[in-house]
KEDO-176170 format. One record per residue (C-alpha): residue number from 1; x, y, z; chain. Coordinates in nm, 4 decimals. Example, Ala and Ser with C-alpha at 12.3 -4.5 7.8 and 13.67 -1.06 7.14 Angstrom:
<recs>
<rec 1, <1.2300, -0.4500, 0.7800>, A>,
<rec 2, <1.3670, -0.1060, 0.7140>, A>,
</recs>
This chain:
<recs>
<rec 1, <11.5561, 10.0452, 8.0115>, A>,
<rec 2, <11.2817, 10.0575, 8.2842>, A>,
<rec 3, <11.1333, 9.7606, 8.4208>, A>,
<rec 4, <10.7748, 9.7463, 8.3666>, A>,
<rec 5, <10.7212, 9.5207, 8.6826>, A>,
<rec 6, <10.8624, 9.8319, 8.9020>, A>,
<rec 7, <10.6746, 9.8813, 9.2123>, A>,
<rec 8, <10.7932, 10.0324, 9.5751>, A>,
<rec 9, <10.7882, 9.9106, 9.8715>, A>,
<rec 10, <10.4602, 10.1106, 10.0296>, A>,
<rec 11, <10.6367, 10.1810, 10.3941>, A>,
<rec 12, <11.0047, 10.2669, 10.2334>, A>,
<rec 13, <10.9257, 10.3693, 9.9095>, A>,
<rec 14, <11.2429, 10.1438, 9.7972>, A>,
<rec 15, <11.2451, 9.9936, 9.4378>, A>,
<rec 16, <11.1326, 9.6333, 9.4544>, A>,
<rec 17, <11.0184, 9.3579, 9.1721>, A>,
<rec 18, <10.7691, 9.0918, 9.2754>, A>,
<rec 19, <10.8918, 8.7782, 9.1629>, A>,
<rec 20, <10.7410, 8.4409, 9.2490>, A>,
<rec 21, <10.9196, 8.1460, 9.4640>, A>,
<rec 22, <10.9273, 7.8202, 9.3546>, A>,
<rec 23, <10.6244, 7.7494, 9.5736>, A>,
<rec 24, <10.4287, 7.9924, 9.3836>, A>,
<rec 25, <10.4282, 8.3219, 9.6765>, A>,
<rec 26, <10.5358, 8.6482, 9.5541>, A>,
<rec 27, <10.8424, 8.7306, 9.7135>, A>,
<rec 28, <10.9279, 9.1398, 9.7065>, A>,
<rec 29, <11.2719, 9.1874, 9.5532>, A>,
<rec 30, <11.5041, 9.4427, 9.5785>, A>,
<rec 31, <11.4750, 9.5707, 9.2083>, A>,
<rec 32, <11.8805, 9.6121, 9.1644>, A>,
<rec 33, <11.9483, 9.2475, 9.1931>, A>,
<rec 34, <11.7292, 9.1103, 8.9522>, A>,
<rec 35, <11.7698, 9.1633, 8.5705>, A>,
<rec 36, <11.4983, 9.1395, 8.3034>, A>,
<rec 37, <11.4718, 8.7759, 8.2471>, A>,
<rec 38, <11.4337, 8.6905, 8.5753>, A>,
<rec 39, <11.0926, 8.5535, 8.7044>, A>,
<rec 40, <11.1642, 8.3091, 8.9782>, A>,
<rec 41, <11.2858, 8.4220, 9.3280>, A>,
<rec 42, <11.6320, 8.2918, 9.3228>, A>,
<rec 43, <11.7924, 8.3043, 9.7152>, A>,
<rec 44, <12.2010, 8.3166, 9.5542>, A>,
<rec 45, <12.0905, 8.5783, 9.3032>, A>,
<rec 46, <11.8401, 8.8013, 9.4478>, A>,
<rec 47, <11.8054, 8.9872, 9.8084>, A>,
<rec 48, <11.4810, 9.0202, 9.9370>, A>,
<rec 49, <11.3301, 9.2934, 10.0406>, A>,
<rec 50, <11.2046, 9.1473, 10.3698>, A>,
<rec 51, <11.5656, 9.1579, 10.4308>, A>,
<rec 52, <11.6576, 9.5013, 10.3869>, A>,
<rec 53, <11.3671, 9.7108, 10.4428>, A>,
<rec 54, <11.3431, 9.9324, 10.7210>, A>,
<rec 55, <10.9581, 9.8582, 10.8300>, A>,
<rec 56, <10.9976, 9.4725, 10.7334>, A>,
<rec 57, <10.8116, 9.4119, 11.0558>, A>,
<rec 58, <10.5448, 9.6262, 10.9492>, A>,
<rec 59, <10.4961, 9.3781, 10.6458>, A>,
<rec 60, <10.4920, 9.0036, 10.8564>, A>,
<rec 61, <10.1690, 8.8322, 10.9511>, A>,
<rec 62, <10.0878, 8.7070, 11.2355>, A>,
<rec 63, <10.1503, 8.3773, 11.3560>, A>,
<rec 64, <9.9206, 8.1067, 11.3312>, A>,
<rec 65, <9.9072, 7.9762, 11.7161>, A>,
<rec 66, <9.9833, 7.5974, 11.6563>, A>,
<rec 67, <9.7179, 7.3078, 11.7813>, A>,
<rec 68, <9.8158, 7.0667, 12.0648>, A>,
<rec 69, <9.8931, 6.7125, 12.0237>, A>,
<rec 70, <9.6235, 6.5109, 12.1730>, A>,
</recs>
């Protein structure tokens, strides 16, 4: 049975479900480690793909520069 929240990763083309965190982001999953039920990002049961991907660093933003202390 396919997954009808199957997408790919646009730089590796890898299979990857978008699930949220408990914060409320979308966190790209590697599709293989989460089953159907699963809707919440889950860091002992799923592997994200930030953390497999090839051209992760293609993917980051920026950093905010932080404000001085007065």
């Amino acid at each position: 049975m396919t997954d009808s929240r199957l997408a790919h990763c646009k730089t590796c083309e890898a299979p990857i479900i978008w699930l949220r965190t408990t914060s409320g982001s979308s966190m790209p999953t590697d599709a293989a480690t989460v089953a159907p039920e699963d809707t919440v990002f889950n860091m002992k049961k799923h592997v994200s793909h930030f953390a497999t991907c090839p051209e992760a660093s293609f993917h980051r933003k920026p950093c905010k520069p932080r404000s001085k202390p007065a």
